[in-house]
C-alpha positions, 0 to 999 in steps of 0.5 A: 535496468538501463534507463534515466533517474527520477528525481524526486524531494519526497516519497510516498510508499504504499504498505501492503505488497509494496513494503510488506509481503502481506497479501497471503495474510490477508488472503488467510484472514478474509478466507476466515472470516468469510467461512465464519459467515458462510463462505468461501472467498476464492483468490481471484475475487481477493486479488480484485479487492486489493488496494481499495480497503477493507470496507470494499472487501466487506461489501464485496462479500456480502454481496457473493454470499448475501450476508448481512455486512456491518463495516465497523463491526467486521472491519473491526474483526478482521483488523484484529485478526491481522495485527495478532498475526504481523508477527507472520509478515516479511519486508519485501526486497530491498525495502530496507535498503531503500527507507535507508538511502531515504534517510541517509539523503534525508528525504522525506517519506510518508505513508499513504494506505487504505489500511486502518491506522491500528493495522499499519502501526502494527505491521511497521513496528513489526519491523522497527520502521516506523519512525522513518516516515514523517507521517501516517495516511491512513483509510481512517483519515479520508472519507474515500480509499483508492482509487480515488486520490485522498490518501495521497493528497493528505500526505502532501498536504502534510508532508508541506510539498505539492504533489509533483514532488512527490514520487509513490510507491504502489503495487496495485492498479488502485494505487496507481490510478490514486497516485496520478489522479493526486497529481503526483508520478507513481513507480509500479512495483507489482507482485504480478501481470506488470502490463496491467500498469503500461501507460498508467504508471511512470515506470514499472519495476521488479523489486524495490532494488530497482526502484532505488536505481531508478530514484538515483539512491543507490549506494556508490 
């Protein structure tokens, strides 16, 4: 990657696919669930609710299958389903190498998703990390998920900076689209079809490797 750094005084990570390989997880738990309703939820339409919270999801299978949805109570149900299996989670590359350089520099990181807080808690701890985020955004702390902007402007807001400061991490269009619509630049870190971030994203990279270059924070 030949290209100039990307200066920044704060990061904002996503969690699911960004920091952690969750999306197979997830594809599990929600393909039971729904078989538990009737269902069977395909990966393609999985894929096209990533990002935007488990509420999305819920009504997205009611409404392929004509069940009956009551979000708190099934959101519930599958929240309690993936915490009792973080222990089948696995950091994403260089994940841990970038959180390090953060913290070396001291730069401030928060996350930003639309995961419930229980959920997140319990994916972080699973990897010891979750004390190298000055704060936690959650879905259950704003009234709208991504794509709309809430989650990041929460994070600014008590992270103390103004958006430009900010630099997030996504790997969902989603994501991206929040992260602009918040005002601050995004790096694009996705599992797969990179085009669908050309002229969204700041910049699109293959792992966390690269966006650790990309941020001026390797080692040297």
């Amino acid at each position: 990657m030949n290209r100039p750094a990307m200066s920044c005084s704060t990061l904002v990570f996503d969690m699911d696919g960004l920091m952690v390989d969750s999306e197979p997880l997830w594809l599990k738990v929600e393909q039971d669930f729904a078989r538990s309703r009737g269902g069977d939820w395909p990966e393609d339409l999985a894929r096209a609710c990533v990002g935007t919270g488990i509420a999305h999801t819920l009504e997205a299978m009611g409404r392929a299958y004509g069940f009956e949805v009551d979000v708190s109570r099934d959101a519930a149900i599958i929240v309690d389903s993936f915490v009792a299996r973080v222990g089948e989670l696995a950091l994403k590359k260089g994940c841990a190498e970038l959180l390090e350089a953060a913290r070396v520099r001291g730069m401030p990181c928060a996350v930003a998703s639309s995961s419930a807080r229980r959920l997140v808690e319990a994916t972080l701890d699973r990897f010891a990390i979750r004390s190298l985020f000055a704060t936690l955004v959650t879905g259950d702390c704003v009234a709208r998920h991504k794509p709309w902007p809430d989650v990041f402007l929460e994070a600014s807001r008590r992270l103390g900076v103004g958006p430009p400061a900010c630099v997030v991490l996504e790997d969902s269009v989603p994501g991206v689209t929040a992260a602009r619509a918040a005002g601050m630049r995004a790096i694009a870190v996705p599992e797969r079809e990179p085009e669908r971030f050309s002229g969204l994203a700041d910049a699109v990279v293959r792992d966390l490797h690269e966006a650790t270059t990309l941020l001026g924070l390797e080692r040297r």
